[in-house]
N, C-alpha and C positions, 0 to 999 in steps of 0.2 A: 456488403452495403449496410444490414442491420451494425454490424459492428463498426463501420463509420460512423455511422448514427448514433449509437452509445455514446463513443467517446466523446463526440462534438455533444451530445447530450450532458455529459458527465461533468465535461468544462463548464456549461452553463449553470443547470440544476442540480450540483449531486446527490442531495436527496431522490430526488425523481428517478436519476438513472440507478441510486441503490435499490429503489422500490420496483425500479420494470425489472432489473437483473431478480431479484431474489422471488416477483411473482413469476417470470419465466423459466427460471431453473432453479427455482427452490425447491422443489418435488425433486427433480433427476439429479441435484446434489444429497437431498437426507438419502433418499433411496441407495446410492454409490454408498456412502460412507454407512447407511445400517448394514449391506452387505460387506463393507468390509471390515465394520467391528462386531457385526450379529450386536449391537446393543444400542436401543431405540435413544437411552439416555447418553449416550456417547455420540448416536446418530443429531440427534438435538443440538448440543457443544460443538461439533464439527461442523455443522452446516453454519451455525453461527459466527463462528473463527473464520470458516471458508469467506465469506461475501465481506465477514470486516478486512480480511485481505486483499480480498479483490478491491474492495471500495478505496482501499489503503497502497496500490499499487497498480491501480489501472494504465499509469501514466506507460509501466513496462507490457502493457497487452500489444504487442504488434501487431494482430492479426492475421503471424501463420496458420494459426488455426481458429475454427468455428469459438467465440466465447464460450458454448456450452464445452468444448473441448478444453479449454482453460481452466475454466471454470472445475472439470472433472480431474484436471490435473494437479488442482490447488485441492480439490480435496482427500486425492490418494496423498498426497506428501503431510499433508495434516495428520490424513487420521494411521498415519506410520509414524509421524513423529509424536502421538499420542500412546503408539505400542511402545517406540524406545521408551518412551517417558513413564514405561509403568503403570498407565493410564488403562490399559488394555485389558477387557475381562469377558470370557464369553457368556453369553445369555443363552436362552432358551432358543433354540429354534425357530425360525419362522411360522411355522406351522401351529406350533403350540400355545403361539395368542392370539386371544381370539380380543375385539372390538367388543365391550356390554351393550347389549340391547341387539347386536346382530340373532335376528331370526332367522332360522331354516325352514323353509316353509316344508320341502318334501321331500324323502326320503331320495331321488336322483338328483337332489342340487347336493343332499350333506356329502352321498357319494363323492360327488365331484369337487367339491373343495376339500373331503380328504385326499383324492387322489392330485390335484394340486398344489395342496400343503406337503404331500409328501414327497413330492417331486423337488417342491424347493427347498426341502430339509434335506434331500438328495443333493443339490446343489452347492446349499452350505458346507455341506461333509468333505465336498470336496477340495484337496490340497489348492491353499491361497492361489496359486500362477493359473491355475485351469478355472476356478470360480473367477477368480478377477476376469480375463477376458470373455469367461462367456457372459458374465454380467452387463459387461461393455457393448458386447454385442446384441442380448437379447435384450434387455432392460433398456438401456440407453440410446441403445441403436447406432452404434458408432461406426464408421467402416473398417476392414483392416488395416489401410491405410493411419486412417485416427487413431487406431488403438495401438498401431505399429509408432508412432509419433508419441504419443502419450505416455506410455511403460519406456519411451527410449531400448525397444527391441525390434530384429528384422522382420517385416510381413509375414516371412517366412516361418518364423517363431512363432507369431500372431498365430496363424492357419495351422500350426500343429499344436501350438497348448488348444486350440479351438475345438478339433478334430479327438483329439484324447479326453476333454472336458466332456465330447458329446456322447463319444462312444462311454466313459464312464458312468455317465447318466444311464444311457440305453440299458448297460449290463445290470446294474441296482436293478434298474426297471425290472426286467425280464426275471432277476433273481426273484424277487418278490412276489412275481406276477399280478402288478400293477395292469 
């Protein structure tokens, strides 16, 4: 129904409907694509390429799936056709930047955003196929259905790159004694 509403929105005002798209899933598009290039300045370029497409080809959104599901799918093909293109260059870890002016107030918050940060430096590390879907899934929140629809791979795919993404997490974990 939202996605009825867009389109018949989009016919009218397109401005309007680029401005509601890019304030409702502009965060869970940079988000997708900083995880998928680890690079905030490449996260930036993608998300913007992402929505001028979208805005540029809405006419083709059918609605099998959620817009935000579109949407996540015009940005994995973006920012892959950004790595063929050369484009591609990994940055620092997640973990390793920090916001200026963020305060720690006390010694059990810094804990916990190290142990945080290094959980999703954990995640980064891990090979594209098992990062990509647990991204989709805890980040995004996609079901496996969606994410099975989206990578064009069986559920069943979906639930074992899931399954080996998580156990590989756990084992880091425990390595470290996080």
């Amino acid at each position: 129904m939202h996605s009825e509403k867009l389109s018949y929105t989009m016919a009218c005002t397109p401005s309007m409907t680029l401005r509601e798209m890019m304030e409702s899933y502009g965060s869970d598009v940079w988000h997708y694509a900083f995880f998928l290039t680890r690079s905030r300045e490449q996260a930036d370029d993608i998300s913007q390429e992402v929505f001028l497409k979208a805005y540029r080809n809405i006419g083709k959104y059918r609605g099998h799936s959620t817009l935000k599901t579109w949407l996540l799918t015009i940005t994995r093909n973006t920012a892959f056709s950004w790595r063929r293109n050369s484009f591609w260059r990994r940055f620092i870890p997640l973990g390793e930047q920090h916001t200026p002016g963020q305060a720690r107030s006390a010694e059990k918050e810094a804990m916990g955003n190290q142990y945080v940060s290094r959980i999703w430096e954990i995640v980064m590390e891990l090979p594209d196929k098992h990062r990509e879907v647990l991204v989709l899934d805890i980040q995004q929140g996609l079901s496996i259905a969606e994410i099975s629809r989206m990578l064009g791979i069986a559920e069943g795919t979906v639930k074992s790159r899931l399954g080996r993404a998580r156990e590989k997490v756990r084992t880091a974990i425990k390595e470290e004694e996080l």
